[in-house]
C-alpha positions as CSV (number, residue, x, y, z in Angstrom):
1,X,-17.7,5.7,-5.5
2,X,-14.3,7.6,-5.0
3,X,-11.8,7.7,-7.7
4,X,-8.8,5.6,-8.3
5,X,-6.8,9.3,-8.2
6,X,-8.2,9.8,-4.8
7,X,-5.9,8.1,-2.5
8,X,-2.8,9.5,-4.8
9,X,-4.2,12.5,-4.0
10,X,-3.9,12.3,-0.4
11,X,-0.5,10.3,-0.5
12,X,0.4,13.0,2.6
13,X,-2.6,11.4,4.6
14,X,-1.5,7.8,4.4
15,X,0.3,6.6,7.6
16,X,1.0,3.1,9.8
17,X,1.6,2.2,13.1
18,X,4.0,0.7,15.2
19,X,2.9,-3.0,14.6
20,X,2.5,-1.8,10.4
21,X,5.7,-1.1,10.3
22,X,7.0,-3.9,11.9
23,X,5.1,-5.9,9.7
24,X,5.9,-4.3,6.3
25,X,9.5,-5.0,7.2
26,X,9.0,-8.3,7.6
27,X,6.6,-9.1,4.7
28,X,8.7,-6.9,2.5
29,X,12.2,-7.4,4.0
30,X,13.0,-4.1,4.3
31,X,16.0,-2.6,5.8
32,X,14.9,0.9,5.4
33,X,14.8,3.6,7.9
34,X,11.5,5.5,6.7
35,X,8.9,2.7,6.1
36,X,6.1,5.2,5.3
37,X,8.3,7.3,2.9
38,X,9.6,4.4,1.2
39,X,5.9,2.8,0.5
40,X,4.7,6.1,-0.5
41,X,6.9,6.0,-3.2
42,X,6.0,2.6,-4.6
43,X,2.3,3.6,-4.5
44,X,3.2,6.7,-6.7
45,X,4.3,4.9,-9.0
46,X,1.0,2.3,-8.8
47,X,0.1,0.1,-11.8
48,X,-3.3,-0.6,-10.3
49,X,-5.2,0.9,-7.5
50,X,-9.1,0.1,-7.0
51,X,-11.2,-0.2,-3.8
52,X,-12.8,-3.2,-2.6
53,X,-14.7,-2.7,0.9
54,X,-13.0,-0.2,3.3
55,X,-9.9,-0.8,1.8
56,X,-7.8,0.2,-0.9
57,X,-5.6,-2.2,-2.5
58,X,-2.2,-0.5,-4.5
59,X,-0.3,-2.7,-7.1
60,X,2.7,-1.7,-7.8
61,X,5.8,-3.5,-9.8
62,X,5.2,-6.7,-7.8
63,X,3.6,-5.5,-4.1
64,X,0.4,-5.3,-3.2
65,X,-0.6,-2.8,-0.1
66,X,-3.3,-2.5,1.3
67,X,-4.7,0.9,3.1
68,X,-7.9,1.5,5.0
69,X,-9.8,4.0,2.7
70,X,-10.9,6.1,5.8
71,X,-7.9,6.5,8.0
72,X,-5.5,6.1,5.3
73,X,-3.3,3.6,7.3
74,X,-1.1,1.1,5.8
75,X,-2.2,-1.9,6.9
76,X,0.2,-4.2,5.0
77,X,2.2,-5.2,1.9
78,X,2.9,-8.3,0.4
79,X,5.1,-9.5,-2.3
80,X,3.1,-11.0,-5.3
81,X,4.1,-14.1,-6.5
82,X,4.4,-14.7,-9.8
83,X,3.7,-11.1,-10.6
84,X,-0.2,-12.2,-10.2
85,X,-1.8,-8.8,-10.6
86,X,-5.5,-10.3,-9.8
87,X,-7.0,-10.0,-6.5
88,X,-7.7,-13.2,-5.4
């Protein structure tokens, strides 16, 4: 099993696409030129990070991402309501 640390580790590998970025700005309602740069920085400073499946899933203050473990791509981010920190 990989470590927690390991997708901190590669914070440089993780990436999106076209569509990921579009969609982060709309879940997130972001208004920020770098998407990528502006998510990395939210997952360093991750309250919870574990790995279900082929994903990774990165809780931080009260957003949830979630990256493919092998590619490192940002599939999405959602706002967590009521600061739920569970996975549901």
């Amino acid at each position: 099993m990989e470590k927690e640390s390991n997708i901190i580790d590669n914070i440089e590998e993780i990436h999106t696409t076209e569509l990921g970025i579009i969609r982060i700005e709309r879940n997130l309602k972001l208004k920020t030129k770098d998407v990528v740069k502006w998510c990395k920085n939210k997952i360093l400073l991750a309250n919870k990070i574990y790995r279900k499946g082929k994903n990774w899933y990165i809780i931080t203050e009260n957003i949830k991402f979630t990256i493919n473990a092998k590619s490192k791509t940002i599939i999405t981010a959602h706002i967590i309501k009521n600061n739920c920190l569970e996975d549901k």
